[in-house]
N, C-alpha and C positions, 0 to 999 in steps of 0.2 A: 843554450836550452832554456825554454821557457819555465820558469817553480814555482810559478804563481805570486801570489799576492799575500804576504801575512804581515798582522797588525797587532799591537799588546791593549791591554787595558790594566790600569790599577782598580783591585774592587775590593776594598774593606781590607786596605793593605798587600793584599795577594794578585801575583801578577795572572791573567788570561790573556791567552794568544788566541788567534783564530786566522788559518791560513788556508786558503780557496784559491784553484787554480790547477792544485798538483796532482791530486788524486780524483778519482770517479768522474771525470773529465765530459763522460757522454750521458749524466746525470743535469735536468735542468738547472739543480742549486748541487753543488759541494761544499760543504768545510769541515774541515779540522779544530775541534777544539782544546786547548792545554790548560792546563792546570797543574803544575808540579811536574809530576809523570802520569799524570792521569787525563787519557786524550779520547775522547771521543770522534767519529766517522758521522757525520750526519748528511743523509742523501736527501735530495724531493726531486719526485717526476711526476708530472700531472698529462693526463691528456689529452689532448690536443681540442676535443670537442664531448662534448656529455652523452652519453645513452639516451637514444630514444628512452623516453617515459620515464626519466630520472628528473623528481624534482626536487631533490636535496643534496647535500654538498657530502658524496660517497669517500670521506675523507678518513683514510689509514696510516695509523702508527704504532712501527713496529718497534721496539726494542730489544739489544740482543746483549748480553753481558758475555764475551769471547772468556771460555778460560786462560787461553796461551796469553791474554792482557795480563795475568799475573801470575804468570811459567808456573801453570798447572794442565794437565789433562783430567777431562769432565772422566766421574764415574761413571758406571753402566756398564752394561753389555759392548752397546756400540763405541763408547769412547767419542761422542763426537756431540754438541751441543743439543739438547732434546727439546720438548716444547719448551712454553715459557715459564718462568717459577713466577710466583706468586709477587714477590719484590719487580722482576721484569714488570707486570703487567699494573703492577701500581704507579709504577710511572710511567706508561704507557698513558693511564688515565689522567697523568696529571699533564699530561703536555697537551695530549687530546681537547681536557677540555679550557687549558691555554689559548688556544691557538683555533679551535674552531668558528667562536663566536666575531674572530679577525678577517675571515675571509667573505666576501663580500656575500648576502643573502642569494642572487642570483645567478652565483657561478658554481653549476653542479659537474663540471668534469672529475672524473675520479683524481685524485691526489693522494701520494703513499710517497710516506716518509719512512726512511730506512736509519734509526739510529743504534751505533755499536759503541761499545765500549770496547778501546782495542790496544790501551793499557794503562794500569792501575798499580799505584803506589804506595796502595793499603793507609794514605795521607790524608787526601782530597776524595771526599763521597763524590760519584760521579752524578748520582740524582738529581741535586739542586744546579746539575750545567747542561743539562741535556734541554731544557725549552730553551737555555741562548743559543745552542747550538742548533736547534731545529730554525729557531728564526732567523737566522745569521742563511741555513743554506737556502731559506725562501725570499731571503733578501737580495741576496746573489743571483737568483734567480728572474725571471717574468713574467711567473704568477702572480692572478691578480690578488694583493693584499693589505688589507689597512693597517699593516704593521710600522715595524719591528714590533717586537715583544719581547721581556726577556722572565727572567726567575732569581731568585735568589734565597739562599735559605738564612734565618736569623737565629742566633743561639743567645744566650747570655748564662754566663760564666759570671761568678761575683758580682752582680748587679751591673755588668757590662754586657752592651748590645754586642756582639759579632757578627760581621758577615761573613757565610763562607765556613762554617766554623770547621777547623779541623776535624779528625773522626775525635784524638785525642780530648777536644774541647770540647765536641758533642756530648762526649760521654759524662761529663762534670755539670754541663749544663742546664738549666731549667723550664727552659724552653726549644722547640724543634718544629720552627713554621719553613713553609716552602711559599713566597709570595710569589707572584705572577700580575703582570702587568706591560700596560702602553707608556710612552711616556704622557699620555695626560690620564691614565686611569688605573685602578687595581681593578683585573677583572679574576682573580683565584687565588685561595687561600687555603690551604690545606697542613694543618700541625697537633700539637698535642704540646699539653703545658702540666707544669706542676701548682695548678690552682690560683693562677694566676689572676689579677682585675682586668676589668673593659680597658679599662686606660691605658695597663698598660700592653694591651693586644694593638691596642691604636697606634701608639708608639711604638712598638716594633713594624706593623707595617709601612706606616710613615717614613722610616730607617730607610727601612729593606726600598720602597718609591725611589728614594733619591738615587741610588742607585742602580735601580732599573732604565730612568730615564739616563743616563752615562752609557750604558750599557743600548738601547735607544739610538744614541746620535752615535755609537761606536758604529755601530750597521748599517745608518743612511751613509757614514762617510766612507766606511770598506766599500757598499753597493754602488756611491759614485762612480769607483773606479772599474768597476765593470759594464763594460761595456754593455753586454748582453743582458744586464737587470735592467736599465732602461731604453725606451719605455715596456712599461710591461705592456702583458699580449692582450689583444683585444678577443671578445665572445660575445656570444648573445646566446643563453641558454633557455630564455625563458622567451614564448610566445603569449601576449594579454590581447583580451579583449575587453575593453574598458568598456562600453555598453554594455554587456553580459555584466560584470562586475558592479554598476552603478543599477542595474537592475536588480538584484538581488541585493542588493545593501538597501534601497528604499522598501524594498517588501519586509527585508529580513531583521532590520537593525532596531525597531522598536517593538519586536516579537521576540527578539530577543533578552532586549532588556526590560520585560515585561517578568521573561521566566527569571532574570535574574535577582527582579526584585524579592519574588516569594520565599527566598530563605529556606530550598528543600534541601536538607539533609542527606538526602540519599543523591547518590550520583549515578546510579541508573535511572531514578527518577527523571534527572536534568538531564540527562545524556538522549531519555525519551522523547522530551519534550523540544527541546532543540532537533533531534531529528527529524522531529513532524513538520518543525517548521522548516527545514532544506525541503523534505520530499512536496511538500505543499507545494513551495515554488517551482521545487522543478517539475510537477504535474503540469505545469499550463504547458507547458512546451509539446510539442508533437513528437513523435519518434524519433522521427528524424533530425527535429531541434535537441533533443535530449544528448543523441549520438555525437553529435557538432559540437556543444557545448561542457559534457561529461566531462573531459579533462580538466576544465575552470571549477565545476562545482565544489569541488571538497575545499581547496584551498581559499577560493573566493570564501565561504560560506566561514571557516575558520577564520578568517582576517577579520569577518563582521561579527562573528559569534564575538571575538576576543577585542573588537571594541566594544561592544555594547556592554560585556562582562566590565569593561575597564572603567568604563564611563559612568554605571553604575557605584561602584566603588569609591571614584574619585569626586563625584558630583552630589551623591548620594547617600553616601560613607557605608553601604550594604553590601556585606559579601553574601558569594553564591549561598551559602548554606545559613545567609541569618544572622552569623553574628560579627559581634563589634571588632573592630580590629586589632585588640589587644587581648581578645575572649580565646582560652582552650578548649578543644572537645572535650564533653564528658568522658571521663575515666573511670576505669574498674581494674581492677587488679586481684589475682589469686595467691597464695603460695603451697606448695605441699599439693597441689595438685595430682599428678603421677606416685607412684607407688614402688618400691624399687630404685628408684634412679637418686644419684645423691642430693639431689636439687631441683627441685622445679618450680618455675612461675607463667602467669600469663599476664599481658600487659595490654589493657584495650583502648584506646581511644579513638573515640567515631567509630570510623569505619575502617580501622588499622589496628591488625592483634597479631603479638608475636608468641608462641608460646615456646618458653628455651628450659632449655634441660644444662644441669649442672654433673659432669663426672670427675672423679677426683682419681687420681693416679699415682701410683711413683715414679723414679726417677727411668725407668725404661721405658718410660711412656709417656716422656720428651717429645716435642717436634722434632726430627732430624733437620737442621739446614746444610744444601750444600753449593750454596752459592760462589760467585765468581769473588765477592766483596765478603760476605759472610761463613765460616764453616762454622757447627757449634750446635746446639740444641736450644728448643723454646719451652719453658715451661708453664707457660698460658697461650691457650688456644679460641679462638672466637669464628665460630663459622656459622655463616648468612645463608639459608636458605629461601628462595624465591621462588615458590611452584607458582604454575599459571592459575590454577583454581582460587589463586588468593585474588587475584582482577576479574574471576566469572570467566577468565579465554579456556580453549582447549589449543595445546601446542605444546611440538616433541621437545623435551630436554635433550640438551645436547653437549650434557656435560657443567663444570661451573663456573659461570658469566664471566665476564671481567668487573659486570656489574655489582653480583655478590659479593664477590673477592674484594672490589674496593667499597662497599655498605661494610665489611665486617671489617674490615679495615680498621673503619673509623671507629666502630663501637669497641672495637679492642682496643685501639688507643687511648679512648676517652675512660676504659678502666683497666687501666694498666697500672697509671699511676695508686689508686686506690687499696692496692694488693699487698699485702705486708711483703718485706725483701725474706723475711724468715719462714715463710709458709713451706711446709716442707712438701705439699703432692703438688704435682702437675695438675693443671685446671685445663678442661675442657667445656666453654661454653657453645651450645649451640640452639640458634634461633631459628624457630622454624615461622615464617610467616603466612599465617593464615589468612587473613584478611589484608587488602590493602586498598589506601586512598590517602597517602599521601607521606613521610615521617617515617617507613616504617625501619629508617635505621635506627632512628631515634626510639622506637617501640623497642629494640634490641637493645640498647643502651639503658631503658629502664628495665626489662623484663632479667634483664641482665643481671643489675644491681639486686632485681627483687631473689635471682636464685644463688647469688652467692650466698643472700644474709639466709634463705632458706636453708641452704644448704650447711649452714655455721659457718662459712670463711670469715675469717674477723675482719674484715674489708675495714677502712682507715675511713673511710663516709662513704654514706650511699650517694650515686651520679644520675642526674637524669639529664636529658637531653628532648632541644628542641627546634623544628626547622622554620625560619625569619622568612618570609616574604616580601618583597617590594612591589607596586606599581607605581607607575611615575608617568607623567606625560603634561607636558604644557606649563611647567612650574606646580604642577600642582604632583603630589606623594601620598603613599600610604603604604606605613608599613604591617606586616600581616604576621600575627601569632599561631604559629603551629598550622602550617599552611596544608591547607588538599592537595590531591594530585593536582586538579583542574586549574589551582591558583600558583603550582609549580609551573604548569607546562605557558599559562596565559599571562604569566608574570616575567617580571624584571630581575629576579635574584631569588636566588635558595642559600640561605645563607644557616647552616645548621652548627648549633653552638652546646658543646655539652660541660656539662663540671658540677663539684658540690657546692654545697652553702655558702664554703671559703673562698671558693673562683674555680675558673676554666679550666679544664682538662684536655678538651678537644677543641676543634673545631673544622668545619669544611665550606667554603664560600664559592660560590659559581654565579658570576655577573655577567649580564646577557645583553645590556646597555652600555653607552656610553654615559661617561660621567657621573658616579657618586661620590658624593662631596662627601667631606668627613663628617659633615653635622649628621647626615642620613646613617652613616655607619655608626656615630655612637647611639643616635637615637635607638637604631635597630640594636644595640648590644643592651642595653639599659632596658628595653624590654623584653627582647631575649630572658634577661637574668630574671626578671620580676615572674615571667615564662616558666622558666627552670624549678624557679623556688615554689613559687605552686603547684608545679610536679612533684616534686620531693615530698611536698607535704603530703600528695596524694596517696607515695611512696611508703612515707614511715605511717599511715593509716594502715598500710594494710602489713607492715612489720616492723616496730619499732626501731630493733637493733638487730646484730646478726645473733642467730642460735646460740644458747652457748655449747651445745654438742653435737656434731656431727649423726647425718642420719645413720640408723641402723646398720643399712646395707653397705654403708662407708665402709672401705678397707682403711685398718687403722694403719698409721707411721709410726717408726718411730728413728730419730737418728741421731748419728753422736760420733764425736771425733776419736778417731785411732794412730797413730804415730804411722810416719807415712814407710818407715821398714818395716812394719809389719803387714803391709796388703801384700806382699807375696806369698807370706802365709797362710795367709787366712783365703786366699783363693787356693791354694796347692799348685802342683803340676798339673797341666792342662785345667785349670776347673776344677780341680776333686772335690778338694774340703767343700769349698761352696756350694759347688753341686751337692755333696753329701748333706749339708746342713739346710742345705734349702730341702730335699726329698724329706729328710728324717723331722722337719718343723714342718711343713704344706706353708712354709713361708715363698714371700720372694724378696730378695737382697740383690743392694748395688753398691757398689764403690767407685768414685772418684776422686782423683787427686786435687788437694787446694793447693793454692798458691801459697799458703805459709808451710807448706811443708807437711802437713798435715793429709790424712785420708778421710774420708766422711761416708761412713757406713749408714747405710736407708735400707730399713727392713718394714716389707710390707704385708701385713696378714688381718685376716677374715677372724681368728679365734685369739685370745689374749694370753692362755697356756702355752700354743706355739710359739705366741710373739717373745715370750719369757725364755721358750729353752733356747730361743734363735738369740736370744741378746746373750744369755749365760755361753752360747756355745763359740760366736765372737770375744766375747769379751774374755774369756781363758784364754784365746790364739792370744788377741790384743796385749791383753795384761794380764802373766801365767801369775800364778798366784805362789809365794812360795810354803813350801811345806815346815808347820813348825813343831818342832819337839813340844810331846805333851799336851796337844792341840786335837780334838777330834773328830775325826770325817765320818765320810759313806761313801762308797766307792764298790766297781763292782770287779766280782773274783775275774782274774786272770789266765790263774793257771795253775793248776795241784798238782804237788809234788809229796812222795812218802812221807819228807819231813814236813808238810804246812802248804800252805797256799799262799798265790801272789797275788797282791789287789792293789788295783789302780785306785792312788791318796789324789790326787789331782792330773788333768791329761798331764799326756807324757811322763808319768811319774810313780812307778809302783813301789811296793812296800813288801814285807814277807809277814805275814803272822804263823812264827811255827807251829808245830801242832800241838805243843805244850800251852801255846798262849790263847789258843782254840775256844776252851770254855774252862770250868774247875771240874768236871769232868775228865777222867782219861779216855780219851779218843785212839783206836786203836787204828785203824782206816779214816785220811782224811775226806775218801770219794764216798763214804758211810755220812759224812754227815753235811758234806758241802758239795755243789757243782758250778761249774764255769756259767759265768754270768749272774750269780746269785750278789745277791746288795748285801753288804755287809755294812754295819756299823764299828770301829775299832778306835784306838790310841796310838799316836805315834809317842814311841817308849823310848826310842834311841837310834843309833846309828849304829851298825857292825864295821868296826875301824878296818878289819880286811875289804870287805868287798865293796862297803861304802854304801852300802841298802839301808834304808829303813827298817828298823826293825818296829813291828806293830802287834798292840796284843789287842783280842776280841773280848777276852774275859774280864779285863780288870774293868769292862764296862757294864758288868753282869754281876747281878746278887752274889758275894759268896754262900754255900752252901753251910747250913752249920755243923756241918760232918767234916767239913775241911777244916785242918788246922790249920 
């Protein structure tokens, strides 16, 4: 029986298998990839010929995290794997946009890659192996493709590079990049660091290259041996008309760069003026030349719009909007905005404004995660909103993008590290973006930073963030500060770099060319950072430092360790106590167990009297206090008897005051001059050796009379 073909690789010490052949058999590419115990399924099926009226590469990736990969059953109703989590769909985006800018511009057949995780070892993250696995199964394959590719992630542990790094290494780690790449190029970068230099971001991907290309020549030399990868299939998806196309590039290409010269600012302005110049040309045409030719226009017209833009730039040194290529749009910034909310700021630049709100939480107001690879809670939250009204479109929402998910992504990353380890609420940031034209994760990243300090979080430095453009063509370059939409889409790289004063925090890179050399990449980091640090400044103009007291509307914290025998207490059977303590304060309280053994109680309230009886009313479960002779309390009556009253000296711990010890008065009836629940002030006098009570007097804390002898 035939079981296919498997081969190992060493990568950063650690062995990968990858075996095709055995499974998904009537899929165009299959493989298997290993890592320890952790294996991934990676499928691709493309077909056969493109849709009428498709003229870009309709290319899907899906990712699926199996629970039974780590002998669990998914929660829910149904018990069976539900849409995608939030982790799914970020590496969905990172292989996505691995691998897209690989396949050839004119081949638009649908292509869907099917990647599983389908068993996990809780050892080996499966994230940083799923683009070698995706490219391994299109290698095996006869799609057409400019590959291999592969990924790798880079960690460092004690000033050591790792590749690959354990989760255990991860977690010690200072850095956490995911590189992507050909063997002659990096084209994606996506991590988060702990304030790290340019240099040494070069250096790690530098690292992480070498071993992309190994990984590379692992996939031409598996795909030899199948048969069926070579030769790949032949297509012709695209129909040109080179006369049409050469006609519209002589009318259109110095009316172009005529509008590009003028330095307008506004990009409906430019969007105008280029449009007039398409409809101009295709006015000469007759109806029926218009109807013939319709399908070439947009993209002809876009090839010429985005030389002339390029040509300008590179020849000229003039970006669309006027300025120098190291220049940032003007900024403005607000804080304390909104009213109510614990935090707010807005963040403007050009034509790109986030406005985000700050709310502060307790500990039940955790993200829940309940992933395949993670279960546990998050206590910082960053969510990206993108309405259509921020670009001037009308169009349905349909729920949140993959696009936003992986924009907040980033900006949570880039201030994550910033966040003190002891802060005790749960944070939710949320950017809503109002405007947009270009950056506008990076407008979350700062409007971000401006509502924690708004809000008092002690943040460890303020972060801004900023997205790198490149154009490139003929040996000649130009790289671009704080780039527009228009010089995102007609450019070479988006390369967005976030961190404080000290270094990097984030970063996200998406290369759309062949070939950047490392000189372009430090260049572009070195002005990145001079970028950065001008935002900052922008930053601390409009708030120096962070508050030193939280807003008003803030629910105050407050929390402190309990010995970890005593949470049963202090919760009751079912809930009582705590239920009880939380109605009778309008508090809210939580407990968790640490890891030293210890409980950690978080009580959260609106009023400062509550927050006091809430701490008094744990801290006697916690730590009862003992009662001492001759010592004196308040406590309230119990319970009256002929001879005296019982009154609670400390919880769980009554006392007797007979009726003789009452007052210096003789008290003939003690329901004459006392009732249940009344606060008494007393002494503890003694102990009665039969019953073992406290015995307490009320009087001897009272005037004598001078009638008493």
């Amino acid at each position: 029986m035939n079981i296919g073909i498997k081969k190992s690789i060493i990568t950063g010490g650690k062995e990968i298998s990858i075996e095709t052949g055995k499974l998904a058999k009537q899929a165009d590419g299959a493989v298997v990839l290993r890592m320890g115990d952790t294996m991934i399924l990676a499928t691709v099926v493309a077909a056969k010929e493109a849709k009428e009226g498709v003229d870009f590469l309709p290319l899907t990736v899906d990712y699926k995290e199996k629970f039974a990969a780590a002998g669990r059953i998914p929660g829910g109703f149904f018990r069976r794997e539900a849409r995608p989590s939030e982790r799914e769909i970020l590496v969905m985006r990172i292989v996505d946009r691995a691998l897209r800018p690989l396949f050839p511009d004119d081949y638009h057949a649908e292509v869907q890659l099917m990647l599983q995780l389908i068993a996990y070892d809780g050892i080996n993250s499966p994230d940083a192996l799923v683009g070698f696995a995706s490219s391994a199964a299109i290698a095996v394959s006869n799609i057409p493709f400019h590959g291999p590719m592969s990924e790798v992630r880079v960690g460092r542990v004690d000033g050591q590079f790792i590749i690959n790094p354990t989760l255990a290494e991860l977690a010690k780690s200072d850095i956490d990049m995911i590189i992507a790449g050909t063997a002659k190029d990096i084209n994606m970068v996506e991590g988060e660091m702990h304030e790290i230099s340019e240099d040494e971001m070069v250096e790690a991907i530098k690292l992480a290259h070498e071993e992309i290309k190994k990984h590379c020549q692992f996939q031409l030399d598996l795909a030899a041996e199948i048969p069926s990868a070579n030769p790949k299939r032949e297509y012709c998806h695209e129909v040109h008309d080179e006369e049409f196309r050469q006609k519209l590039y002589d009318f259109a290409f110095e009316k172009c760069c005529d509008i590009a010269r003028q330095g307008l600012a506004s990009k409906e302005k430019r969007a105008e003026l280029f449009g007039a110049v398409k409809d101009e040309f295709f006015a000469q045409y007759s109806e029926e030349d218009q109807e013939k030719y319709k399908p070439f226009l947009g993209a002809y017209f876009k090839e010429t719009m985005k030389k002339a833009v390029r040509t300008v730039m590179l020849d000229e040194g003039k970006r669309l909007d006027g300025r120098k290529f190291e220049e940032i749009r003007p900024i403005w910034a607000e804080v304390d905005y909104l009213p109510i909310v614990h935090g707010s700021a807005i963040f403007t630049r050009g034509e790109t404004q986030s406005l985000t709100t700050l709310t502060l939480g307790g500990k039940q107001d955790e993200q829940m995660i309940d992933d395949v690879t993670f279960e546990g809670t998050e206590p910082f939250m960053l969510h990206y909103n993108f309405p259509p009204f921020s670009t001037g479109e009308a169009r349905p929402i349909r729920g949140t993008s993959r696009r936003e998910i992986g924009h907040g992504n980033l900006a949570l990353r880039a201030l994550k590290r910033v966040i003190p380890a002891d802060f005790p609420y749960t944070i939710r940031l949320v950017s809503e973006i109002l405007e947009s034209n270009g950056s506008s994760s990076m407008a979350t990243v700062c409007a971000g930073t401006l509502a924690l300090m708004d809000g008092g979080v002690p943040i460890k430095a303020p972060v801004s963030g900023i997205a790198m453009g490149l154009v490139a063509d003929g040996g000649k370059f130009a790289v671009l500060s704080d780039i527009l939409g228009d010089e995102d889409h007609l450019g070479d790289m988006d390369f967005k770099v976030c961190g404080t004063a000290k270094g990097i925090t984030a970063c996200q890179m998406d290369i759309k060319v062949d070939g950047l050399p490392y000189e372009i990449l430090i260049k572009a980091l070195n002005q990145a950072r001079a970028g950065r640090e001008h935002i900052l400044g922008k930053i601390t103009d409009t708030i120096a430092v962070p508050n030193p007291e939280l807003k008003p509307h803030t629910p105050r914290i407050e929390a402190f360790n309990v010995p970890n025998e005593v949470i049963g207490a202090i919760i009751g059977p079912g809930g009582k106590i705590i239920q009880k303590i939380q109605k009778d304060t309008n508090t809210t309280i939580s407990i968790e167990e640490l890891e030293n053994g210890e409980g950690k109680v978080q009580i959260l309230s609106n009023n400062g009297d509550d927050m006091q009886a809430a701490v008094r009313a744990i801290k006697l479960i916690a730590f009862p206090p003992q009662v001492e002779e001759g010592a004196e309390y308040e406590g309230k009556v119990k319970g009256i008897k002929e001879f005296g009253c019982f009154v609670e000296i400390i919880p769980g711990t009554d006392g007797l005051i007979h009726i003789s010890e009452f007052s210096w008065e003789k008290v003939n009836k003690m329901e004459d001059v006392v009732k249940e629940g009344d606060v008494l002030k007393f002494k503890v006098v003694g102990k009665d050796p039969k019953t073992k009570k406290w015995k307490l007097s009320r009087k001897v804390l009272l005037p004598k009379p001078e009638s008493v002898n």
